[in-house]
PDB file as gemmi writes it, atoms N, CA and C in Angstrom:
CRYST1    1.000    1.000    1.000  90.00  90.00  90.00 P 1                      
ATOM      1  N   UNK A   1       0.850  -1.187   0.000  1.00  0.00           N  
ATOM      2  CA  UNK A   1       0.000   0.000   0.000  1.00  0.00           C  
ATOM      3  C   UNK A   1       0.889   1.242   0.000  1.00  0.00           C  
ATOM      4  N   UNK A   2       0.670   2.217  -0.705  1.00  0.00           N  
ATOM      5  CA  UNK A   2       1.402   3.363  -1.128  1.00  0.00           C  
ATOM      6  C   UNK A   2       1.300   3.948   0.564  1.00  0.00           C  
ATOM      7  N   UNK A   3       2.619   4.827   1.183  1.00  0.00           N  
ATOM      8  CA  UNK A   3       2.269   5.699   1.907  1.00  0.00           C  
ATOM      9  C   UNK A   3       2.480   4.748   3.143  1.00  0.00           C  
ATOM     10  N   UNK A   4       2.642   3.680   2.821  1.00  0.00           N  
ATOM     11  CA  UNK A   4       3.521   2.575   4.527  1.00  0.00           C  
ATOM     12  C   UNK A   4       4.538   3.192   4.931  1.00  0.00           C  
ATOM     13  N   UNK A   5       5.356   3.127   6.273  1.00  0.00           N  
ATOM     14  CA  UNK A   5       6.247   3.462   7.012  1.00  0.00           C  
ATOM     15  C   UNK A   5       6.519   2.838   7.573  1.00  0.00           C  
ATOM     16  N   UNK A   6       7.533   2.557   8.055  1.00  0.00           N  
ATOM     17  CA  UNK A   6       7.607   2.025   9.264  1.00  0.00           C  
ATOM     18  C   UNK A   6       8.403   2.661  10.765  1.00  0.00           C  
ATOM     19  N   UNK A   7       8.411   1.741  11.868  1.00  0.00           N  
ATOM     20  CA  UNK A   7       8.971   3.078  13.006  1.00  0.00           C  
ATOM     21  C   UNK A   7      10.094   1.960  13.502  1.00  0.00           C  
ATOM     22  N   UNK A   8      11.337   2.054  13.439  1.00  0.00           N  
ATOM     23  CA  UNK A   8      12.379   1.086  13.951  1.00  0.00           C  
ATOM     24  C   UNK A   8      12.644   1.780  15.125  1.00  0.00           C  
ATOM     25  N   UNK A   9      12.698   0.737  16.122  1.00  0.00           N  
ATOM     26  CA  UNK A   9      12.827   0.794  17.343  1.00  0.00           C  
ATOM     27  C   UNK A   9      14.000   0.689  17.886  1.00  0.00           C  
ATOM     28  N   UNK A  10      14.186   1.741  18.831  1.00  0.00           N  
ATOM     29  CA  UNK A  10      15.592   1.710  19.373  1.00  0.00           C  
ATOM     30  C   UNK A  10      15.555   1.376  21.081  1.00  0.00           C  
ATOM     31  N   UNK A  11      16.530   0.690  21.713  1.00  0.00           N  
ATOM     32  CA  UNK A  11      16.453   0.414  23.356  1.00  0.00           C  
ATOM     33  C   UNK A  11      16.613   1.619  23.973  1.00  0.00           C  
ATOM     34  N   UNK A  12      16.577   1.767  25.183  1.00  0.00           N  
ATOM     35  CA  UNK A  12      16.740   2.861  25.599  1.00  0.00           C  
ATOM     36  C   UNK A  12      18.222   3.230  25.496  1.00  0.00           C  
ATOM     37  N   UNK A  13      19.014   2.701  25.671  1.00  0.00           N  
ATOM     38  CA  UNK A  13      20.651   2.781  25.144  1.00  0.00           C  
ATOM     39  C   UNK A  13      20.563   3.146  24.025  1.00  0.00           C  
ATOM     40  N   UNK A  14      19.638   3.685  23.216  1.00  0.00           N  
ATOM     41  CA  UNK A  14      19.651   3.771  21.999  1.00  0.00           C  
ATOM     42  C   UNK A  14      19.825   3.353  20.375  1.00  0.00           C  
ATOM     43  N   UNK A  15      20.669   1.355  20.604  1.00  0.00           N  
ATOM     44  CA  UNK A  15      20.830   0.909  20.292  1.00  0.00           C  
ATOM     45  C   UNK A  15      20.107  -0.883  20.705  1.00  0.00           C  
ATOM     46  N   UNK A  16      19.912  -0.875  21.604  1.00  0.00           N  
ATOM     47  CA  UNK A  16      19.284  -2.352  21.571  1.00  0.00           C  
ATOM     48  C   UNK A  16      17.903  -2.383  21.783  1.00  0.00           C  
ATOM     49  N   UNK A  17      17.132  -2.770  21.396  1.00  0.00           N  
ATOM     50  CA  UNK A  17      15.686  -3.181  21.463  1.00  0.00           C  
ATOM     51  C   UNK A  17      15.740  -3.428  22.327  1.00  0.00           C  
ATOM     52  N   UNK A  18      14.015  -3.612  23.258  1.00  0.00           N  
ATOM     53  CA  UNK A  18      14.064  -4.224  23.835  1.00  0.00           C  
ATOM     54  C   UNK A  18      13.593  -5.604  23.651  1.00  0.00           C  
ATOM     55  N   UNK A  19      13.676  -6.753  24.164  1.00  0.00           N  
ATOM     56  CA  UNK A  19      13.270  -8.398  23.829  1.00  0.00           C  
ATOM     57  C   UNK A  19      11.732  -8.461  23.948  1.00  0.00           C  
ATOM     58  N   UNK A  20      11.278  -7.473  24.268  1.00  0.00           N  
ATOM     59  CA  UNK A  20       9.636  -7.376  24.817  1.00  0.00           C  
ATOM     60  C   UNK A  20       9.200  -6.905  23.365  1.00  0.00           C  
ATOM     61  N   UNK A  21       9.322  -6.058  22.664  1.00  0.00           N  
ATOM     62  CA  UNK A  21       8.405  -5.447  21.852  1.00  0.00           C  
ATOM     63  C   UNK A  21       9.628  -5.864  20.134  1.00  0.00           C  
ATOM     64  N   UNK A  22       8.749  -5.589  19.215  1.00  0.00           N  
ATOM     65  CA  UNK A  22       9.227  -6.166  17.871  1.00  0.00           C  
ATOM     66  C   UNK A  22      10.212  -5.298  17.373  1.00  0.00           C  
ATOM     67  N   UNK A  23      11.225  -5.705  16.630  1.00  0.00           N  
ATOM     68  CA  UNK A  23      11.953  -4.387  15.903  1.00  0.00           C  
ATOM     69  C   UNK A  23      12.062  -3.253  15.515  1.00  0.00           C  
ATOM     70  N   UNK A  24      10.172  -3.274  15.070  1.00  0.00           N  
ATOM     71  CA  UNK A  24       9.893  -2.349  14.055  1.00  0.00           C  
ATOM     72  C   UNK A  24       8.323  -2.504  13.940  1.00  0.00           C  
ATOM     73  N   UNK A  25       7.655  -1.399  13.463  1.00  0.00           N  
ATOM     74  CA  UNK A  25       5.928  -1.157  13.123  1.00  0.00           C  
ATOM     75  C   UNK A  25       6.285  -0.901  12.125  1.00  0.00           C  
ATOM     76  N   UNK A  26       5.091  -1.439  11.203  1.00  0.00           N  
ATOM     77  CA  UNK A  26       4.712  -1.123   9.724  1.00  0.00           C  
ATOM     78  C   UNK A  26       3.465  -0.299  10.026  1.00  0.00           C  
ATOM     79  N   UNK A  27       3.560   0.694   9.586  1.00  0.00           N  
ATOM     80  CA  UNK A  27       2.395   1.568   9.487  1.00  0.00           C  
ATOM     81  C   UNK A  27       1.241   1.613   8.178  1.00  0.00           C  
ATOM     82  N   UNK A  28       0.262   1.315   8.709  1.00  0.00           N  
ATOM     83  CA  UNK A  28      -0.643   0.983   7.205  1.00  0.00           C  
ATOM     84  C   UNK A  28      -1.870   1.419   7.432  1.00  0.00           C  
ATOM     85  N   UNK A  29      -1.930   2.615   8.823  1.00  0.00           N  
ATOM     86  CA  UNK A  29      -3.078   3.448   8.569  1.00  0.00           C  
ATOM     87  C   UNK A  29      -2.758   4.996   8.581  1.00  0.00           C  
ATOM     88  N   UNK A  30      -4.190   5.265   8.341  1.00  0.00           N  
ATOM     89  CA  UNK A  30      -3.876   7.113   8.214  1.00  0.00           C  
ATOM     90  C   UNK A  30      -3.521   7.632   9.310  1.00  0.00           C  
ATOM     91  N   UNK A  31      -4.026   7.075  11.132  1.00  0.00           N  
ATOM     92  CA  UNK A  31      -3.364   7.980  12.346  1.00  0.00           C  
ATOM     93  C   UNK A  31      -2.958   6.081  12.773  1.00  0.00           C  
ATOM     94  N   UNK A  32      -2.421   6.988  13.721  1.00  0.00           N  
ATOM     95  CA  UNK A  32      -1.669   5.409  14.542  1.00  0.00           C  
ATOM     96  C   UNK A  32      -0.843   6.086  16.102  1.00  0.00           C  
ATOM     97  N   UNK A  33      -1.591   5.639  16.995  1.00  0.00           N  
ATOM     98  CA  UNK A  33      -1.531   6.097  18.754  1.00  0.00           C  
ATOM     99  C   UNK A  33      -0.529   5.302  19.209  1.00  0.00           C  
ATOM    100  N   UNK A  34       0.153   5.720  19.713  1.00  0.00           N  
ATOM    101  CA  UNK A  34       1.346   5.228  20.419  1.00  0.00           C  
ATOM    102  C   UNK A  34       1.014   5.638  22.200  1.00  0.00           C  
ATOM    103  N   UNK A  35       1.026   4.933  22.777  1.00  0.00           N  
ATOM    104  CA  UNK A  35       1.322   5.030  24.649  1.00  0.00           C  
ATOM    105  C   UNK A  35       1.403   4.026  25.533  1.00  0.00           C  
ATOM    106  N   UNK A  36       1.757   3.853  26.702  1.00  0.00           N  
ATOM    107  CA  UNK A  36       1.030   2.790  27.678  1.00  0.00           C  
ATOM    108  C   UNK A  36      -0.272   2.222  27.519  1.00  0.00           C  
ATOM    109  N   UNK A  37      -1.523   2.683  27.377  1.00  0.00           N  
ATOM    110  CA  UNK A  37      -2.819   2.458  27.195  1.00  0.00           C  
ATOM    111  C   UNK A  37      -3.232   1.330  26.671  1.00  0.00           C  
ATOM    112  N   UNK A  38      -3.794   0.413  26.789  1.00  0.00           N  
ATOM    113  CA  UNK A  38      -4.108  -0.995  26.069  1.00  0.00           C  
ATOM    114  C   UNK A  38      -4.937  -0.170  24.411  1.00  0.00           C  
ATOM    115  N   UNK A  39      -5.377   0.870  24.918  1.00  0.00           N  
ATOM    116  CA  UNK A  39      -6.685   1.607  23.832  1.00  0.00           C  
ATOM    117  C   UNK A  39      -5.642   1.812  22.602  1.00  0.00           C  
ATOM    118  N   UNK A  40      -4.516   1.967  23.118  1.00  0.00           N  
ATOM    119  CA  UNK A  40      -3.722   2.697  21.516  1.00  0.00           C  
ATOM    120  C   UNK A  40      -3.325   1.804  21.013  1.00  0.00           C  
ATOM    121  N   UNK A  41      -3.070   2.284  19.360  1.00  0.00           N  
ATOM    122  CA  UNK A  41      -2.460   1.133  18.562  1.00  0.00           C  
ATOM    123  C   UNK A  41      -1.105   0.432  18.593  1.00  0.00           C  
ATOM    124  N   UNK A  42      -0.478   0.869  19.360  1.00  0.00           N  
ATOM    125  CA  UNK A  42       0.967   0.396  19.570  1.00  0.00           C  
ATOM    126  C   UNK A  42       0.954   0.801  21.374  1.00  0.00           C  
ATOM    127  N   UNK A  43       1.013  -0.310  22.445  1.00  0.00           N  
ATOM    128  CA  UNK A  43       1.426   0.274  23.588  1.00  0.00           C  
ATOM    129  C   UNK A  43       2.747  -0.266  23.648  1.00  0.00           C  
ATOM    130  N   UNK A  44       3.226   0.812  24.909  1.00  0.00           N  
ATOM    131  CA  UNK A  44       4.469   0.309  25.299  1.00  0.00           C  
ATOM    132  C   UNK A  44       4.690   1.286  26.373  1.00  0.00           C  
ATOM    133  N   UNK A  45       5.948   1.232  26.823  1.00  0.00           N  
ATOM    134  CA  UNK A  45       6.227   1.967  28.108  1.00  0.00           C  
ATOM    135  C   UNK A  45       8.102   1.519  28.477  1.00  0.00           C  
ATOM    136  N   UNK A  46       8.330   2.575  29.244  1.00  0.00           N  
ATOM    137  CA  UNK A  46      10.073   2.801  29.332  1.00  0.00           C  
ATOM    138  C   UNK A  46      10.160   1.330  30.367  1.00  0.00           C  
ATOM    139  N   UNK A  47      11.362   0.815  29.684  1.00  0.00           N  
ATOM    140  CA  UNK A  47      11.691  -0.046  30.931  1.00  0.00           C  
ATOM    141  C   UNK A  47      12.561   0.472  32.033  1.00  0.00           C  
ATOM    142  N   UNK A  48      13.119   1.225  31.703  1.00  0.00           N  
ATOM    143  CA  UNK A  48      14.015   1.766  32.735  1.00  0.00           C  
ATOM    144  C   UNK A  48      13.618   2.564  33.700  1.00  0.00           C  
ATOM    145  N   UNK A  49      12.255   3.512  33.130  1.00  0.00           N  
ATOM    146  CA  UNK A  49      11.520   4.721  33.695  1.00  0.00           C  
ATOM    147  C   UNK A  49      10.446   4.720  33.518  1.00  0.00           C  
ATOM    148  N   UNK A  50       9.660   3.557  33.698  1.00  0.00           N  
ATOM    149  CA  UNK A  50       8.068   3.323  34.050  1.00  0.00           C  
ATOM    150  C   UNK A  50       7.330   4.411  34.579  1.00  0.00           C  
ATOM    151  N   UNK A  51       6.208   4.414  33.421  1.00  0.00           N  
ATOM    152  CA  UNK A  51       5.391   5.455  33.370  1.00  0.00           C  
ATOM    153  C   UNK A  51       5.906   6.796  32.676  1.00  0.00           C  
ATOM    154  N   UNK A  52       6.950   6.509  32.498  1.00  0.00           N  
ATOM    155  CA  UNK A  52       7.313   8.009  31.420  1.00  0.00           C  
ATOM    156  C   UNK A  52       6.218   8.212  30.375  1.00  0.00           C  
ATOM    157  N   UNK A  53       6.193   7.249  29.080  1.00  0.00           N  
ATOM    158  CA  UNK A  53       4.755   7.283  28.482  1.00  0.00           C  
ATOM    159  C   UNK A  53       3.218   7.855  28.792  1.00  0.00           C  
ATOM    160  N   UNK A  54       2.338   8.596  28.785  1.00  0.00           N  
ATOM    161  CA  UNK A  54       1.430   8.935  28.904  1.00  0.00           C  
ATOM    162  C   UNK A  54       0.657   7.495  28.273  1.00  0.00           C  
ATOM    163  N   UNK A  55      -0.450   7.728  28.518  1.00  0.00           N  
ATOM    164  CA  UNK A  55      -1.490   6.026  28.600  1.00  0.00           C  
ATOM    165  C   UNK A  55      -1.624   6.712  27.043  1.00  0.00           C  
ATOM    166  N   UNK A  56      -1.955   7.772  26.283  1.00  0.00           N  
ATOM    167  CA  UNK A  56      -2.502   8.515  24.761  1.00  0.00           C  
ATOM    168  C   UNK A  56      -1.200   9.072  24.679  1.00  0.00           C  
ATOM    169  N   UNK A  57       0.257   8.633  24.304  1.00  0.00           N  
ATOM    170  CA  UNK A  57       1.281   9.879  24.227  1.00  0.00           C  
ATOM    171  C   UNK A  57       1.459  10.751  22.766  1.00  0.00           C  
ATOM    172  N   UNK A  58       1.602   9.897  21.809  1.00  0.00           N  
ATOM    173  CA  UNK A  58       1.296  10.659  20.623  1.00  0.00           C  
ATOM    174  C   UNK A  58       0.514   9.723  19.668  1.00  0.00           C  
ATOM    175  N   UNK A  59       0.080  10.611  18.501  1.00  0.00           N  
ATOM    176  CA  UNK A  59      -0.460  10.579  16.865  1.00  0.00           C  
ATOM    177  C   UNK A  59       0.644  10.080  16.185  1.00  0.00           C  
ATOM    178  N   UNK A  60       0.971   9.160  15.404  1.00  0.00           N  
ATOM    179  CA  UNK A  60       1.874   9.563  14.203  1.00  0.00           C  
ATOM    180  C   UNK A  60       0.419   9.633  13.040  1.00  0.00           C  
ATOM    181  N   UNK A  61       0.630  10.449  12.279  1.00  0.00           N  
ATOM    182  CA  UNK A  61      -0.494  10.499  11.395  1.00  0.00           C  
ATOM    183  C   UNK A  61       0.766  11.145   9.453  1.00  0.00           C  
ATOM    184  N   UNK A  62      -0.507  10.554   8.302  1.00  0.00           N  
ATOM    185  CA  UNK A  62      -0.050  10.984   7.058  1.00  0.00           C  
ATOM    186  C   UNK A  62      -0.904  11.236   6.580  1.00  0.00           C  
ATOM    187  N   UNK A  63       0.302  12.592   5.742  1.00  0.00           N  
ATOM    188  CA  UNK A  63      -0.853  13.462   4.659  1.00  0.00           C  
ATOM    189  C   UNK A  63      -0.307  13.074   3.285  1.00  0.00           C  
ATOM    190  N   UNK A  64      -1.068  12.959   2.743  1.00  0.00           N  
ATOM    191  CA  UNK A  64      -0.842  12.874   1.093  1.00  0.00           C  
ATOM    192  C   UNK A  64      -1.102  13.786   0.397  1.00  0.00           C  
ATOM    193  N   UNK A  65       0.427  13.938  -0.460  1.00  0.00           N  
ATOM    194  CA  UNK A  65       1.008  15.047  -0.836  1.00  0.00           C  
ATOM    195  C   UNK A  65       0.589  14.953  -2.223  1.00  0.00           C  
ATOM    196  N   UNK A  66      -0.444  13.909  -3.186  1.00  0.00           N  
ATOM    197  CA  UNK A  66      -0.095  13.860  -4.288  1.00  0.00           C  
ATOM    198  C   UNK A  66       0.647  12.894  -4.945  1.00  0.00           C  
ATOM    199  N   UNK A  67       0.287  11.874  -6.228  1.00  0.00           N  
ATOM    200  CA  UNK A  67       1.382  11.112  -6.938  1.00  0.00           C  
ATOM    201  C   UNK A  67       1.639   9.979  -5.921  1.00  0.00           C  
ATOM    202  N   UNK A  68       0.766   9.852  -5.206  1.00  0.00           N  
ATOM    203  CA  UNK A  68       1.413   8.779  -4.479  1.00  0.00           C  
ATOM    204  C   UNK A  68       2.717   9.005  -3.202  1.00  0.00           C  
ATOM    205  N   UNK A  69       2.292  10.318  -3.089  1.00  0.00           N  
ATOM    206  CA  UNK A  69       3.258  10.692  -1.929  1.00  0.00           C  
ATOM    207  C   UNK A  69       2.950  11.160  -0.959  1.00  0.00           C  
ATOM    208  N   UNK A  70       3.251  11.265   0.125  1.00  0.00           N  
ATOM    209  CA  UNK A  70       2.870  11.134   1.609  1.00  0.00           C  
ATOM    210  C   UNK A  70       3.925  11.675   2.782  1.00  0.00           C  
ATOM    211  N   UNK A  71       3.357  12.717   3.744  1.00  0.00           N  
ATOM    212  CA  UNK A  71       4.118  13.439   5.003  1.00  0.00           C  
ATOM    213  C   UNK A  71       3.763  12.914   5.825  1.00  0.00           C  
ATOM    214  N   UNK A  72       4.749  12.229   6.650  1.00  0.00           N  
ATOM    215  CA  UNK A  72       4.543  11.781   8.122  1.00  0.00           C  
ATOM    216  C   UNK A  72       4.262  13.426   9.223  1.00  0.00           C  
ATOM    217  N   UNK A  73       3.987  13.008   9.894  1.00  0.00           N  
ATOM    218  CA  UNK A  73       3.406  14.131  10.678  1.00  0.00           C  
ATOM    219  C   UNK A  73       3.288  12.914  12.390  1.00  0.00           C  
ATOM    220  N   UNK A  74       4.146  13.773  13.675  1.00  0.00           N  
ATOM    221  CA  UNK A  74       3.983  13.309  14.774  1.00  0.00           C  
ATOM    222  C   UNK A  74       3.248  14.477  15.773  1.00  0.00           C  
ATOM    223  N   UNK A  75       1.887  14.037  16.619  1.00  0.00           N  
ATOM    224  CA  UNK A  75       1.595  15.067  16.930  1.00  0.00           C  
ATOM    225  C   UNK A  75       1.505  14.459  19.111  1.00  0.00           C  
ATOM    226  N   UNK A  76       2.135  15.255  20.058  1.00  0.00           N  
ATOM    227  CA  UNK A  76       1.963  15.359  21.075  1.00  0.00           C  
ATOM    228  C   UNK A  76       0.657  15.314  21.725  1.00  0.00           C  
ATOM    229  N   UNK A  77       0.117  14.461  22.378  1.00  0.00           N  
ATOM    230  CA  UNK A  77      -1.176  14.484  23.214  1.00  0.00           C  
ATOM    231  C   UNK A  77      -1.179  15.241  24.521  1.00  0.00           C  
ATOM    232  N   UNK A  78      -0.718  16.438  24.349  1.00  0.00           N  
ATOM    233  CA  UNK A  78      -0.373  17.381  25.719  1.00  0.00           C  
ATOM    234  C   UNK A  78       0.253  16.754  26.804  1.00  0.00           C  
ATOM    235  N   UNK A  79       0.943  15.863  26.463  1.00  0.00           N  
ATOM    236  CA  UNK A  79       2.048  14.495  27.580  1.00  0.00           C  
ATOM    237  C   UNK A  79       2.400  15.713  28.578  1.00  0.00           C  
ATOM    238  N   UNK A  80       2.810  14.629  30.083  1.00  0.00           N  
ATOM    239  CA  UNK A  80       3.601  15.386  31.026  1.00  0.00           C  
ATOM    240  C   UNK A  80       5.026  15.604  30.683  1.00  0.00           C  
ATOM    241  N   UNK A  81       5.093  14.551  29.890  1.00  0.00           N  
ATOM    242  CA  UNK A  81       7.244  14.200  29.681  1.00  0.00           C  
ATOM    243  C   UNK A  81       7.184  14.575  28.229  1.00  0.00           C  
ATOM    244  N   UNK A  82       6.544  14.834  27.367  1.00  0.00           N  
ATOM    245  CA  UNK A  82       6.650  15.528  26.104  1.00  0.00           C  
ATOM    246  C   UNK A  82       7.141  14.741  24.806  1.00  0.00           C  
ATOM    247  N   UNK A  83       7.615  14.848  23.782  1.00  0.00           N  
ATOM    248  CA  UNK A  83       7.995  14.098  22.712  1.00  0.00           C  
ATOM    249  C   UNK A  83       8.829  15.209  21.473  1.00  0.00           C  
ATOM    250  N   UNK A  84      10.010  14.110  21.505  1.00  0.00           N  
ATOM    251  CA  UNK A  84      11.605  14.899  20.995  1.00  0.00           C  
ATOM    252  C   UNK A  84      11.417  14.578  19.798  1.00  0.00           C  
ATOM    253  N   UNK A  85      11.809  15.492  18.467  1.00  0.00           N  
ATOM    254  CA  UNK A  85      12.444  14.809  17.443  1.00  0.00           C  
ATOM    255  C   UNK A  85      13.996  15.380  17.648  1.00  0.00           C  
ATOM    256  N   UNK A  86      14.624  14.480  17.211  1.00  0.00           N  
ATOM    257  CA  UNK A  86      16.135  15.040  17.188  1.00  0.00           C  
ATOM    258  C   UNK A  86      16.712  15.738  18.275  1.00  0.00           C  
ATOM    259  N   UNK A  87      16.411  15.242  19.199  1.00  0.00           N  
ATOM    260  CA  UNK A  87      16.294  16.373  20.492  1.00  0.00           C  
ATOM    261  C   UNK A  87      15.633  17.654  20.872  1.00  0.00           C  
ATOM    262  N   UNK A  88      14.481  17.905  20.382  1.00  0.00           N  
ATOM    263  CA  UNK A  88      14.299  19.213  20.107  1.00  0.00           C  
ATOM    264  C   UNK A  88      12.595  18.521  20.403  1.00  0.00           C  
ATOM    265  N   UNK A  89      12.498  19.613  21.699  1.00  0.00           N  
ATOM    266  CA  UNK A  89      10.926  19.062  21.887  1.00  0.00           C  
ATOM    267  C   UNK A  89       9.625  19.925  20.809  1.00  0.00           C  
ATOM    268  N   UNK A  90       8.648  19.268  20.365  1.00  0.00           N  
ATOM    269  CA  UNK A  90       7.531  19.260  19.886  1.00  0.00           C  
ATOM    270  C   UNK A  90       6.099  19.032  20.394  1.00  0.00           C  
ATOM    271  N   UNK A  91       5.505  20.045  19.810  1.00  0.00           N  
ATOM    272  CA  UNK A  91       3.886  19.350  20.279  1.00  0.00           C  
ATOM    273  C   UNK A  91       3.373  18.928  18.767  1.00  0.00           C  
ATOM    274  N   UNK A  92       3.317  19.311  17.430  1.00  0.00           N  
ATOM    275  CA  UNK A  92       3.031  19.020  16.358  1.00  0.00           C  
ATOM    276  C   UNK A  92       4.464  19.184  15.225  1.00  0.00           C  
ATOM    277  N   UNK A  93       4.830  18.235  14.499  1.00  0.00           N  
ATOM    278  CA  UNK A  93       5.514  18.472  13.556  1.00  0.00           C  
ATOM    279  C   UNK A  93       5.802  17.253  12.674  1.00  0.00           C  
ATOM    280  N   UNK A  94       6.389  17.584  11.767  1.00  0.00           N  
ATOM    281  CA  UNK A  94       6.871  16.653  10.858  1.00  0.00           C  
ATOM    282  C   UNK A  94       7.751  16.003  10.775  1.00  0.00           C  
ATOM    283  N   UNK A  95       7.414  14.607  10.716  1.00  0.00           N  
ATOM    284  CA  UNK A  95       9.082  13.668  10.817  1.00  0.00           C  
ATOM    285  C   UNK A  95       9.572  12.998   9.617  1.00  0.00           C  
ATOM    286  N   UNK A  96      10.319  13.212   9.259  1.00  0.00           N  
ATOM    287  CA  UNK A  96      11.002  12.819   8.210  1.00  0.00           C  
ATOM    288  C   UNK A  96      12.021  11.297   8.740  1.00  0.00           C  
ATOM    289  N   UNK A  97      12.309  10.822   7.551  1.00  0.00           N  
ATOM    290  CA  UNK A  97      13.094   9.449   7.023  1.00  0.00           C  
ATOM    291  C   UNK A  97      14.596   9.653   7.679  1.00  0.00           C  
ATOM    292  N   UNK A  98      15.036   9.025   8.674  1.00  0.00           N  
ATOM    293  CA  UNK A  98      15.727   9.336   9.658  1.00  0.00           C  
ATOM    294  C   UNK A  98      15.888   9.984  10.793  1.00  0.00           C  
ATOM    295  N   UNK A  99      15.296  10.308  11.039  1.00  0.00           N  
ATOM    296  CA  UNK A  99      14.259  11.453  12.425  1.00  0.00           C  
ATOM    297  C   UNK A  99      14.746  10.237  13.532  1.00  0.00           C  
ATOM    298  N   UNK A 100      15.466  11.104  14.654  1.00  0.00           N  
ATOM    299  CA  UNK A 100      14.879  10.053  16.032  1.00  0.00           C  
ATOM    300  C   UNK A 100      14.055  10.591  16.313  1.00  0.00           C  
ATOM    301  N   UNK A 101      13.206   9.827  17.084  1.00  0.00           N  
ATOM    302  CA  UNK A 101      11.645  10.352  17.461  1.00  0.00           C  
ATOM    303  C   UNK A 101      11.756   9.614  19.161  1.00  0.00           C  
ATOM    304  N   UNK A 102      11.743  10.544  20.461  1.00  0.00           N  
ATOM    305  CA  UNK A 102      11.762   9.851  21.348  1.00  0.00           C  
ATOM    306  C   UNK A 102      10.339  10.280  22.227  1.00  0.00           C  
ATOM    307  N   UNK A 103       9.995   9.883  23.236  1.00  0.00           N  
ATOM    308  CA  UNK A 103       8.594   9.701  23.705  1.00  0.00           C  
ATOM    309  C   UNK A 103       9.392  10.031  25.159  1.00  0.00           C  
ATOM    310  N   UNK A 104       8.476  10.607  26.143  1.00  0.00           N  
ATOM    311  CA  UNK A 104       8.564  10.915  27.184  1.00  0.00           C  
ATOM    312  C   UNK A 104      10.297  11.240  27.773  1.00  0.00           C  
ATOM    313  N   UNK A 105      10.691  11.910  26.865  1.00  0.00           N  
ATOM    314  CA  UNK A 105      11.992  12.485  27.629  1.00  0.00           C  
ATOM    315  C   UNK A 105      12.757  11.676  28.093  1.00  0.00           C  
ATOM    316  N   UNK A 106      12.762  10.140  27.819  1.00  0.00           N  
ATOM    317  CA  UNK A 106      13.599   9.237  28.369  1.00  0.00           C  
ATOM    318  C   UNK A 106      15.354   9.490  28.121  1.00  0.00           C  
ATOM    319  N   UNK A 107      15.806  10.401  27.408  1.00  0.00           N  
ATOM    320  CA  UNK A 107      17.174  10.934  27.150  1.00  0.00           C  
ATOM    321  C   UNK A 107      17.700  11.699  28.198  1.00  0.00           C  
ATOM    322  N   UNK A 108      16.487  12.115  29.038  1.00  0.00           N  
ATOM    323  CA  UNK A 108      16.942  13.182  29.605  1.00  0.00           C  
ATOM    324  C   UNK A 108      16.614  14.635  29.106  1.00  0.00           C  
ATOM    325  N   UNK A 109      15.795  14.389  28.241  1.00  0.00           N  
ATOM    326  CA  UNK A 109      15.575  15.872  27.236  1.00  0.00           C  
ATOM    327  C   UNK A 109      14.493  17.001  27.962  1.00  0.00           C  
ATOM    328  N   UNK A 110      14.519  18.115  27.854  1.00  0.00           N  
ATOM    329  CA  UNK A 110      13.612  18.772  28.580  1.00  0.00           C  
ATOM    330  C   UNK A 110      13.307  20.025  27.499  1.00  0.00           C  
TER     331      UNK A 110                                                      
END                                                                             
């Protein structure tokens, strides 16, 4: 399906997964919820720093640009611990094809 993504997962070391959750999401809808919450489409939560995640933490959502082309877009659910791209906190923006994308400040990010 035109407009798939996927989200590769990094450990909190930044490099190892964790053994609990899969490598990687294939994305194959228009929004897709990420948090703790059983309700969202992807849960999960810090192993190191339980409860960092908000139960709703973010949207990843896509717009189609035309031709079969498509903008990822990550949007913040007003979280307590917030959500980084590249280090650089966000409440709505766009993530592009190499983007780290981290969830509740687990870096240390503020």
């Amino acid at each position: 399906m035109p407009g798939n993504s996927r989200l590769v997962l990094l450990g909190e070391d930044c490099q190892n997964p964790s053994a609990s959750l899969p490598p990687f999401y294939l994305f194959t809808k228009e929004h897709t919820t990420i948090g703790r919450s059983r309700r969202a489409d992807i849960t999960m939560d810090s192993e190191k720093y339980p409860l960092t995640l908000s139960r709703l933490h973010v949207t990843l959502w896509r717009e189609a640009l035309g031709n079969s082309n498509y903008q990822w877009h990550v949007s913040d659910k007003n979280t307590l611990n917030g959500t980084f791209i590249n280090c650089v906190k966000v409440q709505d923006s766009v993530i592009n094809h190499g983007d780290l994308l981290t969830l509740g400040g687990g870096a240390g990010l503020e």
